[in-house]
N, C-alpha and C positions, 0 to 999 in steps of 0.2 A: 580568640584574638590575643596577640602578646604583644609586647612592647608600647602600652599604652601608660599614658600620664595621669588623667583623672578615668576615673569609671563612674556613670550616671545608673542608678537602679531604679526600678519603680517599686516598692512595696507596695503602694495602694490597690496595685492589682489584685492580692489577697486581702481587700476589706481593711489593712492595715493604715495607722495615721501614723504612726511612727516608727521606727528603730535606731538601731544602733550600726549602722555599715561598718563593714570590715576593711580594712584595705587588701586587695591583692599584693602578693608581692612582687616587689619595683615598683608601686606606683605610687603618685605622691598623695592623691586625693580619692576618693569616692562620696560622691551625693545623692542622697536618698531623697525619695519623693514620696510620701504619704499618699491617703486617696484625697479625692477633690471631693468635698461633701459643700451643701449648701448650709451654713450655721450663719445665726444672728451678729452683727458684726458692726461696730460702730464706723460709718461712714460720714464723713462732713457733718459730727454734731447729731447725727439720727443715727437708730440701731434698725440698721434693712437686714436682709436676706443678701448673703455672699457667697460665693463660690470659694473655698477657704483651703491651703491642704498646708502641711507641715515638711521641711525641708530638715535634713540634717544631714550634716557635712562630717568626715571621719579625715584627717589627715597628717603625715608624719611630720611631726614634729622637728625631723634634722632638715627638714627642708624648706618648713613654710612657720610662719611663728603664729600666736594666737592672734594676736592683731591682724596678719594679714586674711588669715583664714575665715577670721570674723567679718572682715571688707568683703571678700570674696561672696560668704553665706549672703551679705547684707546688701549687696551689689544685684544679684542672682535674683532675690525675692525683690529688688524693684523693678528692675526689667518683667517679671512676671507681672506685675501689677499695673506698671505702663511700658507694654510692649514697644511702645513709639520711642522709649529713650533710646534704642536701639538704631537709630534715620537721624544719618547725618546732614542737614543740610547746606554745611561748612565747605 
């Protein structure tokens, strides 16, 4: 595929929680996705059992600045944890 803007990886597919993404070149972003492992996790005040994985975002710097890339990462991981901010009922 070429001419693409962000690229989405999965490392957790090799057992992996984290890395380091590369960018291709042209593109402005790449986000990596860790595995989904179930780890103890404080939820409302209790430590349960969660579904947990590790995100990490690689992006050029002449086009996106820390701040925005930090919203982006920050934006990304809530939507994964309430699907629903995504239904507009506006």
């Amino acid at each position: 595929m070429q001419g693409g803007t962000v690229t989405i990886t999965n490392v957790g597919v090799f057992g992996v929680d984290s890395g380091t993404p590369i960018l291709n070149p042209g593109e402005a972003a790449i986000l990596a996705f860790g595995q989904v492992r179930e780890l103890p996790w404080v939820h409302k005040g209790r430590v349960v059992p969660r579904l947990v994985t590790t995100l990490a975002l690689s992006f050029d710097h002449r086009l996106i600045d820390g701040e925005l890339g930090s919203k982006l990462l920050a934006d990304t991981a809530a939507v994964l944890e309430q699907p629903k901010r995504l239904i507009s009922w506006g």
